[in-house]
Structures are given as C-alpha cells and as structure tokens.
C-alpha positions in Angstrom: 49.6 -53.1 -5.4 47.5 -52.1 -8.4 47.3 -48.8 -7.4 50.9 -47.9 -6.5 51.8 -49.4 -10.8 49.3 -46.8 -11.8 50.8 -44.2 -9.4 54.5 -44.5 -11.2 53.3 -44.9 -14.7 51.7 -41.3 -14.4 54.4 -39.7 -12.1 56.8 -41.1 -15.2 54.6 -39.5 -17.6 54.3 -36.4 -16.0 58.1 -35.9 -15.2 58.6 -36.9 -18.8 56.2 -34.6 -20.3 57.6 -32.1 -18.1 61.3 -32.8 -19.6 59.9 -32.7 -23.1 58.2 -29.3 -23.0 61.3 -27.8 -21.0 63.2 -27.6 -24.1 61.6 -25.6 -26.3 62.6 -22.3 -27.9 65.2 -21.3 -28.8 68.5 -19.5 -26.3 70.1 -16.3 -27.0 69.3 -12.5 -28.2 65.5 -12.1 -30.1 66.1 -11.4 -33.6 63.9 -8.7 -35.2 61.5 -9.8 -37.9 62.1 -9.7 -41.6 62.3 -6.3 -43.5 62.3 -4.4 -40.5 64.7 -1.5 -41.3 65.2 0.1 -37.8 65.6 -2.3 -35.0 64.8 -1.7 -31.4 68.0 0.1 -29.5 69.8 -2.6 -27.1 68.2 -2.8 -23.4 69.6 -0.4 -21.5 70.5 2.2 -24.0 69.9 5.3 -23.1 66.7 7.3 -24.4 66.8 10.4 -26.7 65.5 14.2 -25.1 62.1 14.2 -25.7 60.5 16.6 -28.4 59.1 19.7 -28.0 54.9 18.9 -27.5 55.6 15.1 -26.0 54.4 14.2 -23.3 57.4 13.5 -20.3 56.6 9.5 -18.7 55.0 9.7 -15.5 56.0 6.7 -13.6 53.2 4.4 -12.4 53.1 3.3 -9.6 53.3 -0.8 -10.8 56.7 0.4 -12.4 58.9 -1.0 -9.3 56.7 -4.4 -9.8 57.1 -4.4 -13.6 
C-alpha cells in the first residue's frame, strides 16, 4: 500500500509540473526588438530579384525537411 501513495503523489507532481510549464510565453505575432528601424518582411512575402554579383540559393537537399 505504501508504494502505490508514493506512486500518485509523483504522478500528481509530474502532471502538475507538466501543467505549470505548459503556459509559458507569450501567444501571438513576435515583435521585433527595440530600435530596430527595418523589420523583417511578413512570412510569405515575396523576395526581391537578386543583385547583380549575388549569389542565386541553391536548395539543399534538407530544405523539404526544414
């Protein structure tokens, strides 16, 4: 009988710790940090033409997995 007290009183713990760290952070959109004067574009924007002298992006072949 001993063993099964000891049993719940860390499966309590556990599920509770596991509810207590569940809720941290914040929700919604990242914000950018202070003073920064350009922010990244919006996910999904579309990219400007690359330069004259850059280099095009190869895709790797992790890309599909990233």
């Amino acid at each position: 009988m001993r063993h099964l007290g000891l049993r719940i009183a860390v499966l309590a713990l556990t599920v509770g710790a596991g509810l207590s760290l569940s809720a941290c952070g914040r929700r919604g959109d990242l914000e950018p940090p202070a003073g920064a004067e350009n922010p990244a574009p919006p996910p999904g924007s579309p990219r400007p033409a690359p330069q004259e002298g850059e280099r095009p992006d190869k895709p790797f072949i992790l890309d599909g997995i990233l």
